[in-house]
N, C-alpha and C positions, 0 to 999 in steps of 0.2 A: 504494500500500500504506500501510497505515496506520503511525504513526512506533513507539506505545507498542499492545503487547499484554496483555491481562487473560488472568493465567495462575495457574493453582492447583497450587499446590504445597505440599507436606507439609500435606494440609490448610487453606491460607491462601489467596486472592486476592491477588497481588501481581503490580503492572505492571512486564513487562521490554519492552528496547526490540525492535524486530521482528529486530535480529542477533542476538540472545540468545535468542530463538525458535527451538527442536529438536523434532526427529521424538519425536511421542511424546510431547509437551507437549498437557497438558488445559488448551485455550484458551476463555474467556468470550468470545462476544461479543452486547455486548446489539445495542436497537434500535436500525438509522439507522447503524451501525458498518459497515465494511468488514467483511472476512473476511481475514487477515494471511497465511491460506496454504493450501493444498489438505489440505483433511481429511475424518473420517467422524461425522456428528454423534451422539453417543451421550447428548443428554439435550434437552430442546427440540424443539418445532416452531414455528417461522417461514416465510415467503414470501423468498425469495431472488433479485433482482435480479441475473442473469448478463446481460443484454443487452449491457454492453463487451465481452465474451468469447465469449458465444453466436450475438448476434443476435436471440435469444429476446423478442421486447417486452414480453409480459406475465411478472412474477415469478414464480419456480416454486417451488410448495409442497416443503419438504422436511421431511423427518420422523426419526426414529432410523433409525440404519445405513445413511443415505444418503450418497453423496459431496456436499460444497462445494468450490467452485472458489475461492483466493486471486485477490483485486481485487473479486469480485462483492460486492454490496451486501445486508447484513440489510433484514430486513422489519420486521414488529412484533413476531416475538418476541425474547426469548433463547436461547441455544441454546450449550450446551459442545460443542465439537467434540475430536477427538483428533487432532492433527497430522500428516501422513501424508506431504507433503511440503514442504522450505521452499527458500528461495533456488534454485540451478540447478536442483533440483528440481523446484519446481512449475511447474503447468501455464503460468503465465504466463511463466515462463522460457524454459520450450520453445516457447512462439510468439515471443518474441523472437531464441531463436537460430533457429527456423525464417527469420523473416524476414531475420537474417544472413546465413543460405547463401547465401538465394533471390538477395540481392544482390550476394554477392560472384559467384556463378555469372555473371553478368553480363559479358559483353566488353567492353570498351572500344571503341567505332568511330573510327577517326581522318578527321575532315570530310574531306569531296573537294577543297575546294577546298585545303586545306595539300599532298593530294597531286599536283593540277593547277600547282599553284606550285612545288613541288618540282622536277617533271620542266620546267615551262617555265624554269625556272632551268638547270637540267644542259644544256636546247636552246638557252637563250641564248647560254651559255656555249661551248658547241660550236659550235654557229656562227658565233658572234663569231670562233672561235679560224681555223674551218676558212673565213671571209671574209679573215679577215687572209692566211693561206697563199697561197691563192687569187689574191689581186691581186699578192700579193710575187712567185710563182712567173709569173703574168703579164708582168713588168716593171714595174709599177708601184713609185712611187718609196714607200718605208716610212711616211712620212707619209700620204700616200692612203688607203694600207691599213691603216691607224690608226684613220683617219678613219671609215673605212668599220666597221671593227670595232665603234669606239666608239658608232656610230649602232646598229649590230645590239643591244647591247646595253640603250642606252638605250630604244630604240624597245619591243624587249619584257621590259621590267623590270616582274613579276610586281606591280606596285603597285595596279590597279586590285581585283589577286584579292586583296588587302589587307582590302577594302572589301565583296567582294561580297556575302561570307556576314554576318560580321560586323554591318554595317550591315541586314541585312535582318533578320537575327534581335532587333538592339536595337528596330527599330520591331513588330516582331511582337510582341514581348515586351511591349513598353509598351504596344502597343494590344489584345492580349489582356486585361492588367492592367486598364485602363479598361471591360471585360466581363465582369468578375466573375473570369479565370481567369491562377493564378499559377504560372504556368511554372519547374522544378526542374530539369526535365532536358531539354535542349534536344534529345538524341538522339533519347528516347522521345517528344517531342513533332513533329518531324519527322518520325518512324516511324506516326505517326497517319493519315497518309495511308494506310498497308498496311493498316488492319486489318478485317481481314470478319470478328470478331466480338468483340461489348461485352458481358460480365457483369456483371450489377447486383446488389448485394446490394440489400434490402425494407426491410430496417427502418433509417430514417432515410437512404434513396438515393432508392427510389423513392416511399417514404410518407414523414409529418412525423415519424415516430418516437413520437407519443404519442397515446394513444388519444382521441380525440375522439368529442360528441354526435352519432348519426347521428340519429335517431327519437324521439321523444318522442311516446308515443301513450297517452291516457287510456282507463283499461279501465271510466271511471265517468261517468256524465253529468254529476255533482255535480261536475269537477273539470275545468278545462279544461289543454291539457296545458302552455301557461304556467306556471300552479297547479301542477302535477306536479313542475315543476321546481322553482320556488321551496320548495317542500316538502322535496325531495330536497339540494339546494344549502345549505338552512338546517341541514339534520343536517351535510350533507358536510363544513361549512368548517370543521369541529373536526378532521377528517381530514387523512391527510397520506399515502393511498391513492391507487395513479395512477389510480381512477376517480376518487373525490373531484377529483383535481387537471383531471380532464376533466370533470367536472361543473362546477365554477367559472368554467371557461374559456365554457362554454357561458352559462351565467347574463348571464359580465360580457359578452359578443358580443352577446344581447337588450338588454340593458340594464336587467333587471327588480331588483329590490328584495329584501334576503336579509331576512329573519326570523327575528326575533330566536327564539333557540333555547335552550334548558338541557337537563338530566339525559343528556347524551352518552352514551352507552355502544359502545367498540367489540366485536363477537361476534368473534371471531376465526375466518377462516374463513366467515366468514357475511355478515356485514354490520354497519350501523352502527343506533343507535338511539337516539329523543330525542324532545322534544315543541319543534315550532312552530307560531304564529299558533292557539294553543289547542290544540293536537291533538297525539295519540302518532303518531309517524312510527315508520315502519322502513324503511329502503334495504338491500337485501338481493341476492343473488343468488338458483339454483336449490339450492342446501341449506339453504337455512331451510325450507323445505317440509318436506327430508327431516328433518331435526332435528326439526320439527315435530310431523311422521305426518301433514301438510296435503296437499291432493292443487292440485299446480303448477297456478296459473291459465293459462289456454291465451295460449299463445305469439301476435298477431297474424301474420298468414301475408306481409305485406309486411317482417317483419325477416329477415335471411339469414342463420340462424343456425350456417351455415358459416362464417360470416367477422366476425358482429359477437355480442359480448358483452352479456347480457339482463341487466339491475338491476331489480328489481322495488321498487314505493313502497308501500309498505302507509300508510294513514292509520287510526285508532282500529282496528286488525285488519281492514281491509278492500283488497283491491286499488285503487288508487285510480289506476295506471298504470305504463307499461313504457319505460325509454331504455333505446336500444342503442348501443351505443358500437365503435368499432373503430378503427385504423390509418389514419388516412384517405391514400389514397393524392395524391399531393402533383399540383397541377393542371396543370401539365406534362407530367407522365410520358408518358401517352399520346401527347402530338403528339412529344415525343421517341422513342419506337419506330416513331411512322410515319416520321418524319423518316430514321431508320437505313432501315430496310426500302428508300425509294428509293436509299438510298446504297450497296443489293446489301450491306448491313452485318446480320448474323444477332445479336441480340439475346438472352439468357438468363435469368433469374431462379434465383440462388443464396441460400438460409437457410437458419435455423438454426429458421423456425418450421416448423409444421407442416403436412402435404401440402395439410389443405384449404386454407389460406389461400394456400399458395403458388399454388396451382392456379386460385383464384378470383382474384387478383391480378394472375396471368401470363395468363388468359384475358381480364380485363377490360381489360388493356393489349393483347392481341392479340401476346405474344410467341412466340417457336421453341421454347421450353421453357419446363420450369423443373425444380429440386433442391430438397428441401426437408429440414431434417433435418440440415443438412449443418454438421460441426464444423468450427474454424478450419484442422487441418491438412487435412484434407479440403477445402476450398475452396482450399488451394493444389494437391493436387493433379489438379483438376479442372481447373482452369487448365491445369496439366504434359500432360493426356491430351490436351488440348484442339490442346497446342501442338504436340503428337507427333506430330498428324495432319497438321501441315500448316499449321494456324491461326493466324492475328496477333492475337490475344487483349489486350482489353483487360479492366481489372478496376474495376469503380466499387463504393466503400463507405466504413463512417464510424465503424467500430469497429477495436480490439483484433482482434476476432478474424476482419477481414477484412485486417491487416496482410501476414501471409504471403503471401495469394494477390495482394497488391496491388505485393508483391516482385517474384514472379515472372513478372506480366502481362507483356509487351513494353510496355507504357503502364499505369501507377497512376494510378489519379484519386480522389482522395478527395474526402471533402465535406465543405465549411467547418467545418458546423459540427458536424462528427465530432470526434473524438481527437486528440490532439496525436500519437500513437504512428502513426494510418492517416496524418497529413499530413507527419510526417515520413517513412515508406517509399514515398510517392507521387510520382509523377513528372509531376504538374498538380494542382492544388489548385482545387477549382468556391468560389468565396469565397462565392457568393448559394446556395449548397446546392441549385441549380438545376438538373436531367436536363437540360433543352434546351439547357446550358454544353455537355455532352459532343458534341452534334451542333457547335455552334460552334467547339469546338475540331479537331474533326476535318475543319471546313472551315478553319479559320486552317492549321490546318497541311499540309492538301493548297496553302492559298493562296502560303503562305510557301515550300516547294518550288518551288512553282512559278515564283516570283521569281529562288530562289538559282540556278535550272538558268538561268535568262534570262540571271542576269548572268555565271556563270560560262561562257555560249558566248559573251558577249560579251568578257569581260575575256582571257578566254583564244584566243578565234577571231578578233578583231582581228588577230593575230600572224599568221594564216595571208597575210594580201596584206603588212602591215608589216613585215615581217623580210624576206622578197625585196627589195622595196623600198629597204629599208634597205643589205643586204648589195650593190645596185647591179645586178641582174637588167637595168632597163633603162635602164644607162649608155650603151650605142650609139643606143638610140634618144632621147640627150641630156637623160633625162630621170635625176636623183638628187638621194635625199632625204638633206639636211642632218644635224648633229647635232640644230641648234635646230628641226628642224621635227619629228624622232623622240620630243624631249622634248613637243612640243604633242600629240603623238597620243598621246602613254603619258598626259598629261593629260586628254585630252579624252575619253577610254575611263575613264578613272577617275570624272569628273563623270557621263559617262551611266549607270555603275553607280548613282552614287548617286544621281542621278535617278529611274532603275527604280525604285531602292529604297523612294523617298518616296513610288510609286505603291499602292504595298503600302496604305498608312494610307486611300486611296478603297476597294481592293477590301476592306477588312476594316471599314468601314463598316458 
């Protein structure tokens, strides 16, 4: 949130700071500014970046007597809003104390092994006591039966269960680390083994999060679609539009040459305008036509205009070519949902964008679904319906308004290079912002189970032939184990734990 708000009062513009900010306060805010609180805008239109909060990638037009959301980001215009909620009130509040619930709802698990060590304590101990009895009530001299207690005890002194979990979770942990992925919560990353199904949020999970060149297609023979670009890029770079910002990207990737440009003009709503390399440029969308009364130059039939967005380059008022731009979805994604599918792991697509793209993105990855539309509490409780049924639900995303449902998962996973707010409620953090992390961590942590269960039948099932032994089972037939040889076995069970343990760092290669 922003620190100082532009606020009009009795007629004047004066800055208060955002706690001095009340319902019903006529707030400024220009371009590039935040938005300090949930209001209805009553003078202005701007483009409005809610994607922390929505999910939404591309900025949404708003107009008078529309809602804004406090945290979301102005566009190019200005715009007076009238305050309608601040502090616990507004909406960003209420996803943060959603994501409180979702985590205090949460149980506590208490590891197996503190309780396998508990109860071989209370056996040792019992034994020890009911070994002593035993040989006194025999005849045997007190000393003996000392002796023999004393070894019961030693021989199973819960030491190696000390080691077992403990140690396999530090190397798990460091060798995950070394993988891109930083482990929060060792419960929910253990519990990773259970889950048959992972919801992914789209914008900035399973795409890069910013729209990229897809097409560059020349509608003119005089222009090759190089030329198109450099045309379009030479207007752009005065911009600070997330096409523009995609268009640049595109430029510097060729390696072509920007041209030099003057008389900028942005159309609001429209497009951009300027002259380079000699010529009047126009970078435009599908309303300048209408603005115009021009009738739309026809669409090439290899852009998907389901899924990617048409800029149009007029040169001296002429078409001169078309880039389409979209979300590119991130080059992973795919072998990570095939990768789930053999793991009998059901995969989702949850946003906040819109049915086509969700649908063309959840098709083109070959997922079980997908939601589209879908607001920050609503993708928590879609998660809740998910779990109700039955399901071990994972949540993967990189915004604000994938926080809640990232509470409520049985496993949060956020992505690096998401929010500070998604990788604080997450319970693994992907550092390389990488889908194919989620399949590896879902293997590290089926791998790392499967270590703790090894060592915990060892550290604890040793004791089944060693405490007979100990207790002197076979004294008649001359055979009884020492104190000093009880302590070599409670030793030598504790090194094979952590032996095991060191093997963990091959299988997690």
């Amino acid at each position: 949130m922003p620190s100082v708000v532009h606020v009009e009062r009795n007629g004047e513009v004066i800055d208060v700071s955002l706690q001095d900010l009340k319902k019903n306060d006529i707030a400024i805010i220009k371009p590039g500014e935040k938005l300090p609180a949930d209001g209805i805008i009553i003078e202005g239109t701007s483009s409005v970046n809610e994607s922390m909060l929505t999910g939404e990638s591309v900025p949404v037009k708003k107009r008078k007597d529309e809602k804004v959301i406090g945290g979301s980001i102005n566009g190019d215009g200005s715009i007076k809003i009238m305050v309608t909620g601040t502090g616990s009130e507004s909406y960003l509040s209420k996803v943060i104390s959603m994501v409180r619930s979702a985590q205090d709802a949460k149980s506590g698990t208490q590891h197996l092994a503190d309780r396998v060590a508990k109860w071989l304590t209370i056996i040792s101990i019992t034994v020890g006591i009911i070994t002593l009895i035993v040989w006194l009530t025999a005849g045997k001299e007190f000393s003996f039966a000392l002796e023999r207690m004393v070894t019961v005890m030693v021989t199973s002194c819960p030491h190696a269960l000390g080691v077992a979990i403990p140690l396999v979770v530090a190397i798990s942990t460091t060798v995950s680390a070394t993988h891109g992925l930083l482990i929060r919560n060792r419960t929910a990353f253990e519990n990773a083994r259970k889950l048959t199904t992972i919801i992914f949020d789209k914008t900035g999970t399973l795409t890069k999060g910013s729209h990229e060149v897809q097409k560059i297609i020349s509608l003119s023979g005089q222009f090759t679609p190089d030329a198109v670009l450099q045309f379009a890029a030479s207007i752009q770079q005065h911009s600070e539009h997330h096409i523009a910002a995609g268009i640049m990207r595109a430029i510097k990737d060729k390696k072509l040459d920007l041209w030099k440009s003057g008389d900028f003009n942005y159309i609001q709503g429209v497009g951009v305008s300027g002259t380079a390399n000699g010529s009047n440029v126009v970078v435009v969308g599908p309303n300048y036509f209408k603005v115009h009364d021009m009738d739309l130059p026809s669409i090439p039939s290899e852009i998907d205009q389901e899924v990617e967005t048409v800029t149009f380059v007029m040169i001296n008022d002429q078409p001169a070519g078309v880039i389409s731009m979209a979300d590119s979805i991130r080059e992973s994604s795919a072998e990570a949902v095939r990768k789930l599918k053999t793991m009998n792991i059901r995969s989702f697509l949850l946003t906040g964008d819109n049915e086509k793209v969700a649908a063309a993105v959840a098709k083109k990855l070959a997922m079980d679904g997908y939601l589209a539309n879908v607001l920050p509490h609503q993708k928590q409780e879609k998660v809740k319906e998910l779990q109700d049924k039955g399901e071990i639900v994972a949540m993967t995303g990189d915004g604000v308004n994938d926080a809640p449902a990232l509470a409520q998962a049985d496993v949060g996973i956020a992505v690096g290079s998401g929010t500070d707010v998604a990788a604080e409620t997450a319970d693994v953090i992907l550092v390389n912002s990488d889908p194919i992390d989620v399949v590896n961590m879902i293997a590290f942590g089926r791998a790392t189970y499967r270590k703790m269960i090894e060592n915990l039948l060892w550290a604890a099932g040793y004791n089944i032939i060693a405490i007979p032994l100990a207790a002197g089972v076979l004294y008649k037939s001359g055979f009884i184990l020492s104190p000093a040889m009880g302590a070599v076995l409670m030793s030598l069970s504790t090194i094979i734990v952590a032996l095991n343990a060191q093997m963990l760092r091959m299988k997690l290669k």
